[in-house]
FITIDREN-905851 format. One record per residue: x, y, z of N, C-alpha, C in turn; residue in one letter. Coordinates in steps of 0.2 Angstrom, whole numbers, plus 5000, padded with zeros to 4 digits. Example, Ala and Ser with C-alpha at 12.3 -4.5 7.8 and 13.67 -1.06 7.14 Angstrom:
<recs>
506649725039506249785039506649845039a 506449895035506849955036506450005039s 
</recs>
This chain:
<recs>
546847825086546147845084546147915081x 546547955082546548035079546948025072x 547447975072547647955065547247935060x 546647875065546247855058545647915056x 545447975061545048005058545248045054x 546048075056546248095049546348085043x 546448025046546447995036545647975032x 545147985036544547965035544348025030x 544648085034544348155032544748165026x 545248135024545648165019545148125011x 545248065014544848005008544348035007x 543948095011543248115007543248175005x 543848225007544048275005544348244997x 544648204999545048194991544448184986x 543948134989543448084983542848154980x 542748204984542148254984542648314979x 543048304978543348354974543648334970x 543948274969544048244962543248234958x 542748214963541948214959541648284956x 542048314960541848414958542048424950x 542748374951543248434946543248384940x 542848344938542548294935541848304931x 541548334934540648354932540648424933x 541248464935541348534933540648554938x 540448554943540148564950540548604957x 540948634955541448654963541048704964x 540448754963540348794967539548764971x 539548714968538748684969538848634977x 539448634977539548594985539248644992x 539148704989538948744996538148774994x 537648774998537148754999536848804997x 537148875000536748944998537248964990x 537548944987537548954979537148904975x 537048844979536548794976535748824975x 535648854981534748904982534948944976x 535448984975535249054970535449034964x 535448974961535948954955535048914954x 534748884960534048874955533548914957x 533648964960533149024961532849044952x 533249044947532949074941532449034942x 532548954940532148894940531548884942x 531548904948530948904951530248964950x 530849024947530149074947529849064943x 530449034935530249034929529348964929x 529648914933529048864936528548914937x 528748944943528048964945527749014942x 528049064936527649104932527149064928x 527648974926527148954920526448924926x 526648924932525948874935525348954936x 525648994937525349064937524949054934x 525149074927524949054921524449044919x 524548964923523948914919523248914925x 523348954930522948974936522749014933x 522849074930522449124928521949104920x 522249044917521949024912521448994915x 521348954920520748894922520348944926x 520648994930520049044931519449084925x 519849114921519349104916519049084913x 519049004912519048954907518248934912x 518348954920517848914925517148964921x 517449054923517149104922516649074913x 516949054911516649054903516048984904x 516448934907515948884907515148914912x 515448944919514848994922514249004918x 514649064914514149104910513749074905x 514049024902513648974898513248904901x 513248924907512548874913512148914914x 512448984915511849044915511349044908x 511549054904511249054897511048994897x 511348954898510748884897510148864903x 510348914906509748884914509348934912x 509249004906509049064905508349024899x 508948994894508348944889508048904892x 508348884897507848824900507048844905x 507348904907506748924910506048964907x 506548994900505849024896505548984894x 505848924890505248874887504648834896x 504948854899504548814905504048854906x 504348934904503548974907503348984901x 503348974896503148974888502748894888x 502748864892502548794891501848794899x 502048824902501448864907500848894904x 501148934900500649004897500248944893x 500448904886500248864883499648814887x 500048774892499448734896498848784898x 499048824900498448874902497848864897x 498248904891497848934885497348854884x 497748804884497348754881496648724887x 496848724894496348724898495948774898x 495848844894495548884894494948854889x 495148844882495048804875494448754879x 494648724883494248654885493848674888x 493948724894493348744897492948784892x 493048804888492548864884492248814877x 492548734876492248694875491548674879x 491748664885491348624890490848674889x 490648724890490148794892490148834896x 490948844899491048874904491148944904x 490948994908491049074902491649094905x 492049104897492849104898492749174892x 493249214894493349264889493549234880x 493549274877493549244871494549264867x 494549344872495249374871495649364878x 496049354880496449354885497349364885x 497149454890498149464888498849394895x 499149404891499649364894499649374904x 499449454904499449464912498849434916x 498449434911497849394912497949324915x 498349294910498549214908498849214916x 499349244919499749224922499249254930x 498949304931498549314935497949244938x 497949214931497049154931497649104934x 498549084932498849044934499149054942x 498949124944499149114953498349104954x 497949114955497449094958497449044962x 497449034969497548984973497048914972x 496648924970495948874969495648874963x 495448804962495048804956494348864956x 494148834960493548894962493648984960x 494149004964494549054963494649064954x 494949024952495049024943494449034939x 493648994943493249004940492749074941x 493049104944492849154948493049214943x 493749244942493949254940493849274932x 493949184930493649194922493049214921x 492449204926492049234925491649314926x 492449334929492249424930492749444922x 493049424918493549424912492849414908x 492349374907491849354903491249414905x 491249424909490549474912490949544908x 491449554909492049624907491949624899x 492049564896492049564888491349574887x 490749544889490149554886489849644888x 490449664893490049744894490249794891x 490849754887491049814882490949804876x 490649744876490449714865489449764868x 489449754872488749774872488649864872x 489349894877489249964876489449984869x 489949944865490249964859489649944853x 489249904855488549904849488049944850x 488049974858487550044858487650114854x 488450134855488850164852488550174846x 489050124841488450104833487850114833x 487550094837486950094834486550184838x 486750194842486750284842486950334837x 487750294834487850334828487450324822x 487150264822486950244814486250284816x 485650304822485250344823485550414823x 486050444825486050514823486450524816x 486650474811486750494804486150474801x 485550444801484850444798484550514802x 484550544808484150594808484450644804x 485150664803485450704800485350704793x 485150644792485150634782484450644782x 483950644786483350674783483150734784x 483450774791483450844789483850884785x 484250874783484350864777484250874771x 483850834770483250814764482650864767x 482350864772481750894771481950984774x 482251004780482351074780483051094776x 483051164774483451204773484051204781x 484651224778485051234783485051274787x 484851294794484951344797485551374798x 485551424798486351484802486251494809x 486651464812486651484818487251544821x 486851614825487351644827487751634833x 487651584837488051564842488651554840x 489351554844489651504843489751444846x 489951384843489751344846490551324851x 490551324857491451294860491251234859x 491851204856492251124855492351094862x 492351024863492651034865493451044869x 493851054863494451044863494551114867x 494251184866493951254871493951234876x 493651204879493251184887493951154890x 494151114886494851064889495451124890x 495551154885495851214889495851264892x 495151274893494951314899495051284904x 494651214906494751174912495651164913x 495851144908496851134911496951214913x 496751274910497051334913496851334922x 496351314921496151324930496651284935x 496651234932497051174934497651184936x 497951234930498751254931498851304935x 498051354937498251384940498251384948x 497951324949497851294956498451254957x 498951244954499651224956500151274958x 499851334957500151374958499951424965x 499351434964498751454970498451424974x 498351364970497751334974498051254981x 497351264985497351224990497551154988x 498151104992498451044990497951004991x 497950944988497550874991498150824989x 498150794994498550734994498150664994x 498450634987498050544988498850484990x 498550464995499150414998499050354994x 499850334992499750274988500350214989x 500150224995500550185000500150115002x 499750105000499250045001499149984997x 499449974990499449934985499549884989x 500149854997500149794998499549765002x 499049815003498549795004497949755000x 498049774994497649754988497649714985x 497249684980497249644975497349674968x 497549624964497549684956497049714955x 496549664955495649694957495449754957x 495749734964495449814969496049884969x 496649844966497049914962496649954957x 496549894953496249934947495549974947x 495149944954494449974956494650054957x 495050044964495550104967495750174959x 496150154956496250164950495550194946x 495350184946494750204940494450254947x 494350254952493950294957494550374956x 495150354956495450424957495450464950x 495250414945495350444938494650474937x 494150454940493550504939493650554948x 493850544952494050614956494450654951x 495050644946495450704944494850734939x 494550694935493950734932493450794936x 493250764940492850804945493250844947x 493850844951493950904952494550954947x 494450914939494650984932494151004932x 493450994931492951034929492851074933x 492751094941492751104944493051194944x 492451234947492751304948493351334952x 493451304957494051304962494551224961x 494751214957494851134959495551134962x 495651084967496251074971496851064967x 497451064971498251044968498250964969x 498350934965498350854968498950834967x 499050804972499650774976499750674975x 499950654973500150604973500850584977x 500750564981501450534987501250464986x 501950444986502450394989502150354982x 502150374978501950324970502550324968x 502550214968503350204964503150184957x 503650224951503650174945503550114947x 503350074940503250004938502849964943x 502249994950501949994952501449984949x 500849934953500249904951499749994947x 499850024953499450094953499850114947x 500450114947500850124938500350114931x 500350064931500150034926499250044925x 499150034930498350064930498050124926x 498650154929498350234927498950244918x 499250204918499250214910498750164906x 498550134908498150094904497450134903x 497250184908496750204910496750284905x 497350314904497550374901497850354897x 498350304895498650314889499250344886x 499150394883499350464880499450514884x 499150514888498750584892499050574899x 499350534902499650524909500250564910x 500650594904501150634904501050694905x 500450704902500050784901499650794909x 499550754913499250764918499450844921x 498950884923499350934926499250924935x 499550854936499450854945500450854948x 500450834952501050814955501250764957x 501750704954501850634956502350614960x 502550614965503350604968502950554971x 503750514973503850464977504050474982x 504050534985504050554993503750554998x 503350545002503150555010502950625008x 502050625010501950695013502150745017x 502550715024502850745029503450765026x 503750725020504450785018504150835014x 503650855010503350905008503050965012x 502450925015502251005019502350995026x 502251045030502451045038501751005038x 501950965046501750925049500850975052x 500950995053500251035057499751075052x 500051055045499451085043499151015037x 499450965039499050895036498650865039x 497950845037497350785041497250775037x 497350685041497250635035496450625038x 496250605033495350605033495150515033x 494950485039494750425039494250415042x 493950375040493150355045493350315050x 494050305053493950275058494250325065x 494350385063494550435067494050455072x 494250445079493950465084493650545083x 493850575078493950655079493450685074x 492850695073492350715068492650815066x 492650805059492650865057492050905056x 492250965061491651015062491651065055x 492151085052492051145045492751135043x 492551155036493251145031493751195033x 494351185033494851245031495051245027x 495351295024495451305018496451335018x 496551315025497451325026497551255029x 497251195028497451115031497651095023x 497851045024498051005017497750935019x 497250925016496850875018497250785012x 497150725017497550675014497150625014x 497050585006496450535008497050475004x 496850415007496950355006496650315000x 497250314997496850294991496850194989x 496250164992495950104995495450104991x 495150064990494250054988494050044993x 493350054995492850054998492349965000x 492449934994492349854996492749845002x 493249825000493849805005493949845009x 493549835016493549855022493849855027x 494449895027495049835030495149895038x 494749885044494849955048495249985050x 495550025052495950025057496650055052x 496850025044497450035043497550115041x 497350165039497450205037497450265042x 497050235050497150295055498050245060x 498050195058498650165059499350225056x 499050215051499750245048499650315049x 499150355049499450405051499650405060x 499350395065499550375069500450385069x 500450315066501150315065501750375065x 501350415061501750475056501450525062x 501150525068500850585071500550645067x 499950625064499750655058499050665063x 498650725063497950745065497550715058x 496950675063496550635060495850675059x 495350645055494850685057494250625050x 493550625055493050595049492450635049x 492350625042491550675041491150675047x 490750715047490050725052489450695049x 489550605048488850565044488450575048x 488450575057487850545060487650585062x 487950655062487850715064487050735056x 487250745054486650765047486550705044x 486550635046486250585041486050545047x 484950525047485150445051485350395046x 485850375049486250315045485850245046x 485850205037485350165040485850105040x 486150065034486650005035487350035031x 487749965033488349995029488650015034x 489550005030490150035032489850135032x 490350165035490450215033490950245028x 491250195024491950225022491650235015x 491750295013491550305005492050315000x 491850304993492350294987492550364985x 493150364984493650414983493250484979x 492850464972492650524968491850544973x 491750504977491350544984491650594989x 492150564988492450594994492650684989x 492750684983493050714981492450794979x 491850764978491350784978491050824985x 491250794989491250804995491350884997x 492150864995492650914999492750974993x 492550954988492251024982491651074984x 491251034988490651064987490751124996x 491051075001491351085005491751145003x 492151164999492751214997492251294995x 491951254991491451314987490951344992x 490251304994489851324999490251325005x 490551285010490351265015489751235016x 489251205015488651185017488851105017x 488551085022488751005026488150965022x 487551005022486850975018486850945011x 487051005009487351005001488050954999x 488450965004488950895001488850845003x 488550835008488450755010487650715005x 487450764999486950744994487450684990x 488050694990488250644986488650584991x 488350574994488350504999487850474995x 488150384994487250344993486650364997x 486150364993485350364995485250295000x 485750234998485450174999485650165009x 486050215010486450205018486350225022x 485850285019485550325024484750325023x 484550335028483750355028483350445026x 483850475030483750535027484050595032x 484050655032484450695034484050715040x 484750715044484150745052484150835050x 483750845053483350915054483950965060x 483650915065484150945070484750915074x 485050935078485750905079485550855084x 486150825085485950745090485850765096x 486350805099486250825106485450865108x 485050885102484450905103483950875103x 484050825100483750755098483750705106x 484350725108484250675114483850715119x 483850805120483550825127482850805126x 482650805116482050795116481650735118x 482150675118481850615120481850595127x 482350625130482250635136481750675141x 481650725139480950765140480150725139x 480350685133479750625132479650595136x 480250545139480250515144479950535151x 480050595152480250635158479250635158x 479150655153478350695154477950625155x 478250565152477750525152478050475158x 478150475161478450455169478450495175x 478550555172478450625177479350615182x 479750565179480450575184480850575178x 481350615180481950635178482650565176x 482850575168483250525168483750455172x 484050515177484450495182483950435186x 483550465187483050415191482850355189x 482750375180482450335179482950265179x 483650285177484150245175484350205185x 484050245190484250225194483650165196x 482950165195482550115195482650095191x 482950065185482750015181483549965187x 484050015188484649955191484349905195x 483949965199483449935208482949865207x 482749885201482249835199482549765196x 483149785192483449715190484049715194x 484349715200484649675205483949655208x 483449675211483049625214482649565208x 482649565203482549505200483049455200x 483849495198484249435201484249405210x 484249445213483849385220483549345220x 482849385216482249315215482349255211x 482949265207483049215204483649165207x 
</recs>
């Protein structure tokens, strides 16, 4: 047995090396010069599969970006073909007889296209149509005021001499830089007013732009104004509904405003203890103005009566609240108490100048009150009391104690 496996071993030893030295392979019989004799082989492989990985990545990246660009054209003709169907149902209605405006901007188009209801759409188009005939109507009065003040000037003209006048006469253009000087010096001296403009998610574009137009006649009121406040605009963000507003409203002039616009929180501007915000639904009636408080109004409209949110937020922020004294000096006849902004602003000028509570609460509506009380409420009631008292000959307490007596024994009787 040890004979034949010798000779087994030699026949393969002989067959494996004469196969060697034939095909010129003798170092390729042993395993680890076989790995490193195709280690070039393999890297060279795998740089070229590299390669073509980094090519198909790119190639994904290119096709990506041109699904984006086609999903981009595909989308504008959709809202281009939106805007379109609008415009042509507007055409049909304004066929039918339905008052439809005659010009309408693209914001327009897309504001009548969210409308939840048809109703709503008609609603709408109809305040766009009431808007166009109030401006073709003020712009005809215009002209024709003009064409009457150049006929009276062309006949005086003709029939007197010119007179000399020694006055001189201030321009406007005068006045407006007197008012901005005051203005600018109240940025520097004068008492802060804060309008909060943290509300817009409460609102509609509507009632933005209502809001909007309320604060653009307070900044008038209080430029002309002898003392007029330092106004503050907080937490107003660009590209904002309130944004837009107020340049459509100003135009040119919004950059020249001489007020203060940040985007900050009042509480990171002034110390906390010397802010009240001013809200009608405040438990805490203001007795007299200060003139070292920084007073904060909510810049809301007065339709949209919405309670509760504006002493919320200050709450929030642990801000001292405080609301006018209407029932103290007004019987109050109907209606909210919460008033529009250039009242309010009226208000707290006339308030700053006088102190007189009389005098500023005159520009409250006529329509919400019945008229000014005389004397204070608590006088008011010893007086009715005393009526009482004279014409019973008993004392309140008493009286409120017989009216319980008499109605628990009618509940028995019954």
């Amino acid at each position: 047995m040890q004979a034949a496996n010798m000779l087994l071993k030699k026949i393969v030893r002989c067959s494996a090396f004469s196969f060697s030295i034939q095909h010129g392979m003798k170092w390729d019989l042993f395993p680890l010069r076989r790995t490193l004799i195709l280690s070039p082989c393999l890297k060279e492989d795998n740089s070229h599969g590299s390669s073509e990985k980094v090519d198909l990545d790119a190639w994904k990246k290119v096709m990506k970006s041109g699904l984006q660009d086609v999903s981009k054209t595909v989308s504008e003709p959709k809202e281009l073909s939106d805007l379109a169907a609008a415009r042509e149902t507007l055409e049909l209605w304004r066929l039918v007889g339905r008052p439809v405006p005659e010009k309408i901007s693209e914001e327009q188009l897309k504001a009548f296209m969210e409308c939840p209801s048809k109703s709503a759409k008609k609603k709408y188009l109809k305040f766009l149509h009431l808007k166009e005939l109030y401006k073709k109507s003020n712009k005809r009065k215009m002209d024709e005021k003009r064409q009457r003040r150049l006929e009276t000037q062309e006949k005086a003209s003709e029939t007197e001499e010119p007179k000399k006048n020694p006055f001189v006469c201030l321009w406007s253009s005068s006045m407006d830089k007197a008012y901005n000087w005051r203005v600018a010096q109240s940025m520097i001296f004068g008492q802060p007013l804060v309008f909060d403009m943290s509300y817009e998610k409460y609102m509609s574009v509507r009632e933005v732009a209502n809001a909007v137009r309320q604060i653009v006649l307070s900044e008038g009121c209080n430029r002309r104004s002898v003392d007029p406040f330092h106004i503050h605009f907080c937490n107003f963000k660009d590209d904002s509904l309130y944004h837009k507003e107020f340049i459509k409203s100003y135009r040119g002039a919004w950059d020249k405003l001489l007020i203060t616009v940040t985007d900050q929180c009042y509480t990171d501007i002034f110390p906390k203890d010397k802010l009240v915000y001013l809200t009608a639904d405040s438990p805490k009636v203001m007795k007299t103005f200060d003139h070292d408080k920084i007073y904060i109004l909510g810049s809301m409209v007065d339709k949209n009566i919405k309670t509760g949110v504006s002493l919320a937020q200050a709450k929030r922020l642990g801000l001292e609240t405080a609301a006018l004294p209407l029932e103290k000096y007004l019987l109050w006849n109907c209606g909210a108490k919460n008033l529009t902004l250039d009242q309010m602003m009226h208000i707290l000028l006339t308030l700053k100048d006088t102190g007189d509570w009389k005098k500023a609460l005159e520009f409250v509506p006529k329509r919400k009150y019945c008229s000014f009380v005389d004397k204070p409420m608590h006088e008011l009631k010893k007086t009715l009391n005393l009526i009482n008292m004279l014409k019973l000959g008993k004392r309140p307490e008493e009286l409120q104690k017989r009216f319980a007596n008499n109605y628990s024994k009618r509940l028995t009787q019954k």
